[in-house]
N, C-alpha and C positions, 0 to 999 in steps of 0.2 A: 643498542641494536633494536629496540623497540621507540613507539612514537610515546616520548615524555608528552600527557597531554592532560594533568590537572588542572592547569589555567591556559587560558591563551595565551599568556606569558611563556608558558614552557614550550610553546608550538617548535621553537627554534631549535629543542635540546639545551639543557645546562650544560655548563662546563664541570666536567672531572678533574680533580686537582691530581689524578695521573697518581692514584693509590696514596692516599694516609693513612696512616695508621692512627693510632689512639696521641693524641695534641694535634692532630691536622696538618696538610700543606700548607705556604705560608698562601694568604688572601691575595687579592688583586693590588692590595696597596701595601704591602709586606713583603720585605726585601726575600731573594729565591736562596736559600744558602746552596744551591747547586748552581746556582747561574755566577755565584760570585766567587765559587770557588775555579768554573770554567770547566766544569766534568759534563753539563750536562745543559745544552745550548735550551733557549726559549723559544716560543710558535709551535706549532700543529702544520700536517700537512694538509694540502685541499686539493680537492679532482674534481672538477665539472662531475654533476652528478649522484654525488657520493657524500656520505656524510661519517666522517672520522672520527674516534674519540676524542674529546675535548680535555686537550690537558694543556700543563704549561713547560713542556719540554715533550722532544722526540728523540730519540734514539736508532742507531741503525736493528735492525732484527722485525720480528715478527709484530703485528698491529693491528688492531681490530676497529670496528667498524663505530661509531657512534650507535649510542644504543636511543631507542627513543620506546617510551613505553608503548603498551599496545592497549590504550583506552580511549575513547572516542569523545572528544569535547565538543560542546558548543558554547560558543563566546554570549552573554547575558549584560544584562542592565543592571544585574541588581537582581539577591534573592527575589523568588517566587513569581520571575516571570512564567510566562507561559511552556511548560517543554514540548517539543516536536514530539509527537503519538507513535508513528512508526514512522522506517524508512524508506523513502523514495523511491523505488525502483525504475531508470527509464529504458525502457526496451531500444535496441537499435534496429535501423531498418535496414535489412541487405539488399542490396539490388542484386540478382543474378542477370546478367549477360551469356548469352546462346553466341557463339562465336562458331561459323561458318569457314573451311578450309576445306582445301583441295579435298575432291575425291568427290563432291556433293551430288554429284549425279549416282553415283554407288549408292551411295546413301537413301536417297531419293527413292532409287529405287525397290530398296531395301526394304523403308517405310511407308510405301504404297504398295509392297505384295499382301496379299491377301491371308492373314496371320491368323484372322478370327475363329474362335474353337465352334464344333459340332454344336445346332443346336442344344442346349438342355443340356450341354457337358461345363457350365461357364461353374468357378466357383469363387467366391466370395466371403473377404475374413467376418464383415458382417453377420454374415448368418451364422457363425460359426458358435456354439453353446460357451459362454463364460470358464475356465479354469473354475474349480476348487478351489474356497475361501482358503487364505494359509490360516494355517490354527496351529498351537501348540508354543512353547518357546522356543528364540531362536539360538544358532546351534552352538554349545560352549566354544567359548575363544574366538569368537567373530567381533567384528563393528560392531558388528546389529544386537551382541550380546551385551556389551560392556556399554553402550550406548542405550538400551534400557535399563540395565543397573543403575546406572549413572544419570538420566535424567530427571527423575523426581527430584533430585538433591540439587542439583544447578540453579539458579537462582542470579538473576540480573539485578543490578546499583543501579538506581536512578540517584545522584549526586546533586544538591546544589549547591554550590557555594556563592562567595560577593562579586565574583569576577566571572564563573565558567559554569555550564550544566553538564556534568561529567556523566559518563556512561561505561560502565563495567559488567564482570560478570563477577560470581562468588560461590564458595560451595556449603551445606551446611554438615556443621561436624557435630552439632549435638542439638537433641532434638527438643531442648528448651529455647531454640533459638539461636546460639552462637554460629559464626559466619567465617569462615575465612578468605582474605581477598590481600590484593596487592596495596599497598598506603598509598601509593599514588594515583587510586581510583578514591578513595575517601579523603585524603588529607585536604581538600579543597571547603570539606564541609568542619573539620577539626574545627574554625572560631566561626563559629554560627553558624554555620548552612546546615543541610539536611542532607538524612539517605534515608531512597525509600525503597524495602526489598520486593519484589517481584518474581511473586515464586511460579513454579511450573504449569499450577491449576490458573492461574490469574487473580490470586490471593494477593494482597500486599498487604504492608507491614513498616508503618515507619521503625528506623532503626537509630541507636548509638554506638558510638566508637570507642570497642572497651580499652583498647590500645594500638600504637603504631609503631613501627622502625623502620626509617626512610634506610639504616645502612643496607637491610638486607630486602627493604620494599616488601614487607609484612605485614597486614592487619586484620585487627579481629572487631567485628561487628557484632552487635547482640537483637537481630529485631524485637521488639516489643508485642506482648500479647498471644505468642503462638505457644503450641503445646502441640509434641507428639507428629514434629516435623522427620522426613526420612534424613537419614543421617547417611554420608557418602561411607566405604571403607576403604579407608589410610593403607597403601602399602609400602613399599620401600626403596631408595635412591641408589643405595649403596651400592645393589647389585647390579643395575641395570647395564645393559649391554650393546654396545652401536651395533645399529641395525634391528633392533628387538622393536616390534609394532606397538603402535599408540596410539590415543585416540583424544581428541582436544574437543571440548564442550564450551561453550560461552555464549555470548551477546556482540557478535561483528556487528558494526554497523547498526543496531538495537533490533538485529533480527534475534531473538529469543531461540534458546534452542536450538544453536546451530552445532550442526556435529562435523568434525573431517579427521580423518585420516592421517597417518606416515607414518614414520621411522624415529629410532631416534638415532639422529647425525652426529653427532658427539658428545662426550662429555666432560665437566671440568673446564666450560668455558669460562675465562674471568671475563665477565662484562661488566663495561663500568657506564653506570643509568643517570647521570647528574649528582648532586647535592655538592658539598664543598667541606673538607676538613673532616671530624672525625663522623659525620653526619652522610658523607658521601656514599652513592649508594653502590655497592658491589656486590655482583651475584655471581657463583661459582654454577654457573649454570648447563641444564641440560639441553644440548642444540638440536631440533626437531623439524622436518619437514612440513608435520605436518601444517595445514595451511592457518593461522592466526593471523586476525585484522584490529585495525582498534574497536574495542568491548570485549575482544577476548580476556584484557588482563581482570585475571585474580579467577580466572576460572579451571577447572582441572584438565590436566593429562594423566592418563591414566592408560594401566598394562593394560592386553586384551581380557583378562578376568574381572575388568571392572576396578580396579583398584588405582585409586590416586599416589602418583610417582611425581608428581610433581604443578607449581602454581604459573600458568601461560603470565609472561609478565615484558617479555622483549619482542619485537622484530627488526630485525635490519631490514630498512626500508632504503631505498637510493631516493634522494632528494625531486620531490614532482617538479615536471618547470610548470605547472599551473598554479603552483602554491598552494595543494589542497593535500587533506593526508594521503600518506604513503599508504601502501597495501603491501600485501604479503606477499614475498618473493622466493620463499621457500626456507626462507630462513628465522625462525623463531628461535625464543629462549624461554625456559623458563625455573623456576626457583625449586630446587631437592627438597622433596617432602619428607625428607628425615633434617632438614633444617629447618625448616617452614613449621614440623609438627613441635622442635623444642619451642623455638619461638611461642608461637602459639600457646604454650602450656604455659611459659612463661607469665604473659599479657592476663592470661587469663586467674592465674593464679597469685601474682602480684602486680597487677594492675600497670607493667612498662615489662618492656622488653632489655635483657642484659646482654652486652654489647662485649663479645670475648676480643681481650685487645691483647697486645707484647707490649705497650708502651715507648715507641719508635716509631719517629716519623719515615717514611721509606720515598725511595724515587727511583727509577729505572737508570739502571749501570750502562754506561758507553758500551760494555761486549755483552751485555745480557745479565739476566738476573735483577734481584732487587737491592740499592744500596742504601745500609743504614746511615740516615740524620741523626736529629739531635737523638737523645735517649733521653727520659725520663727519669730522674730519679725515684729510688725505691721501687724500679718496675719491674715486672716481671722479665725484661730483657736486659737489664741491669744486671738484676742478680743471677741471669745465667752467663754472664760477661759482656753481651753484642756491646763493641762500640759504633761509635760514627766514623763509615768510611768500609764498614765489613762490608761484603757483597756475598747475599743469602742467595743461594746455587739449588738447594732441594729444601723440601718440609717433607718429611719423614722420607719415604719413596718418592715422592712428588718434583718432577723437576720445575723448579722455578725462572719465569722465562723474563718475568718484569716487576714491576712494583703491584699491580692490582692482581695479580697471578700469587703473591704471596698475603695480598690483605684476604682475599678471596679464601684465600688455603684456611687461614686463620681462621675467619668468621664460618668457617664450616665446623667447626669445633666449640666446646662448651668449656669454658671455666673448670681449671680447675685438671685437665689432662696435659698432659708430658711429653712434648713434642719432641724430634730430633732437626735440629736447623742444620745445615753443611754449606761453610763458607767457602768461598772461592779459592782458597788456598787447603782446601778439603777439612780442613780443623771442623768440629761436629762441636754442637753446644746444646743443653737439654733445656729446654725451657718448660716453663709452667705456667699456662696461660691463664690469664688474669681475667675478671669480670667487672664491669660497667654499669650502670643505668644506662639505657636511650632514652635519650629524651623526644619524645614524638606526640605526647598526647595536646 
């Protein structure tokens, strides 16, 4: 539901392999063990318009959008061409039309009486003495408040990589330089290209890539050479509230510093963003009005006290018929900063991010839910019994509606905690979730 747009390869959206788990869905040349058992037909639906999730089976029940990241590419020759300075703005030109009906003599008349005020009584906003400079801070819990909080810390990705000149946004969490942003505003420079950060004053800073995780679209930057940069404050996912106000910072279109506004419209969306097998990206995401366009991703949302609740990383865009990117239609997503900040700690502290798996491939059930494949041996979902053919109903209180609604549940959690799975035949199974390397760097 956001524009995937690391390469101009990705302009199209990857395909989702429609939720795996830890071994992956089978590839494009690998037999479907759901297609061959006949539980769960092949194809994607399509609408003039619209752009679907890419998977390789559909199901009757509920369905979400193709997600496309929300970063803003430009197609290259080859590192260290030239990049575009800013962008383009063209103004349009309204014609107004004066449209003449019945009555025009009323009219007429109306506008030839003699209207003009008393000598010396005329007045005029011109002459009128300037307002009062505003001074002072502005008022707690506003825009205007958490959007000065919040700007020294924002900071814009200039991206190059061999194929694309990528453009994002990112915020800083420690003020020897470290960075957080979405991997799929960086991952383009991962084998040789460059990022160069672009801070608030017009400072830049070429940067490295301390780590990445395309499952959960995570990464941590380190620019080089700075000291005693402002650092954002981290709040919290867990509680947030539909409808509770919010405020999104980033780089649209490589306007610098762009601030907007909303809500947030739900939460616990699973949105699934490309990649393929255990690599695919799924975010248990926060859905927001507020307005994000490509360069927003990897930049914050945040409560009205200023506080980051989460990394802008999706929008559902409906497909342009000029074939240029989408824009924002009110529909964004972005990544729970209580998953974003382990991540993070992660990368930062062991150089990759660990990747919380059950060890079962899953695919969406003909009546709903998620149905278990193969199982892995020695896995974590082995030894709480799941076989292949269960159909996983809730994760703890959670109802589970498809396959990426339960990888999504998962990867919201850390290695290491005790989940309660409820099969379709209500039987409960306690599982003990497992830990990975990603590999992303």
């Amino acid at each position: 539901m956001t524009e995937n747009d690391p390469t101009a390869a990705d302009k199209s959206g990857a395909s989702a392999p429609g939720g795996p788990e830890h071994g992956g869905w089978p590839g494009p040349d690998e037999p479907n063990p759901w297609s061959a058992q006949g539980q769960v037909p092949q194809g994607q639906p399509t609408q003039p318009g619209h752009q679907y999730p890419a998977a390789q089976h559909t199901v009757p029940g509920p369905s979400y959008p193709a997600a496309t990241f929300a970063a803003h590419t430009q197609p290259t020759s080859g590192p260290g061409q030239q990049r575009k300075g800013t962008a383009r703005l063209v103004a349009g030109v309204a014609v107004l039309a004066l449209l003449v009906g019945g009555g025009a003599g009323v009219a007429g008349g109306y506008l030839a009486a003699d209207n003009s005020p008393a000598a010396g009584s005329s007045v005029n906003a011109l002459d009128q003495t300037p307002p009062a400079q505003q001074t002072g801070n502005a008022p707690a819990g506003t825009v205007e408040a958490a959007a000065q909080k919040l700007m020294p810390s924002v900071v814009q990705l200039q991206v190059e990589g061999q194929r694309a000149a990528n453009e994002g946004s990112g915020f800083i969490i420690s003020d020897d330089g470290y960075i957080l942003t979405n991997n799929h505003v960086v991952e383009g420079a991962a084998n040789g290209g460059t990022v160069t950060v672009v801070f608030q004053n017009g400072d830049r800073a070429e940067a490295s890539i301390v780590g990445r995780d395309p499952t959960t679209d995570i990464a941590v930057v380190r620019a080089e050479g700075v000291s005693n940069l402002p650092v954002v404050e981290l709040g919290r996912s867990d509680d947030l509230r539909v409808g509770q106000q919010v405020v999104a910072i980033g780089s649209p279109f490589e306007l610098a510093g762009t601030v907007t506004a909303g809500i947030v419209s739900s939460l616990h969306r699973p949105v699934s963003a490309g990649g393929s097998g255990d690599q695919a990206t799924v975010m248990d995401a926060i859905q927001t009005d507020a307005a994000i366009n490509p360069g927003n991703s990897g930049g914050p949302l945040a409560n009205m006290s200023g506080q980051v609740v989460g990394i802008n990383s999706v929008i559902y865009s409906p497909q342009s018929t000029s074939g240029g990117e989408g824009g924002n239609v009110g529909i964004g997503f972005a990544i729970p900063i209580d998953q974003a900040r382990r991540t993070a700690d992660d990368i930062i502290e062991n150089g990759h991010a660990t990747q919380t798996y059950i060890g079962a491939t899953v695919g969406d059930a003909p009546n709903g839910g998620a149905a278990i494949g193969e199982v892995m041996p020695g896995s974590p979902a082995e030894k709480a019994g799941l076989k292949a053919g269960d159909v996983v109903t809730k994760f703890d209180d959670r109802v589970i509606e498809d396959a990426n609604a339960l990888v999504a549940a998962v990867r919201t959690r850390a290695p290491g905690e005790q989940v309660t799975l409820t099969l379709q035949d209500n039987k409960t199974l306690e599982v003990t979730l497992g830990g990975q390397p990603v590999e992303g760097n």
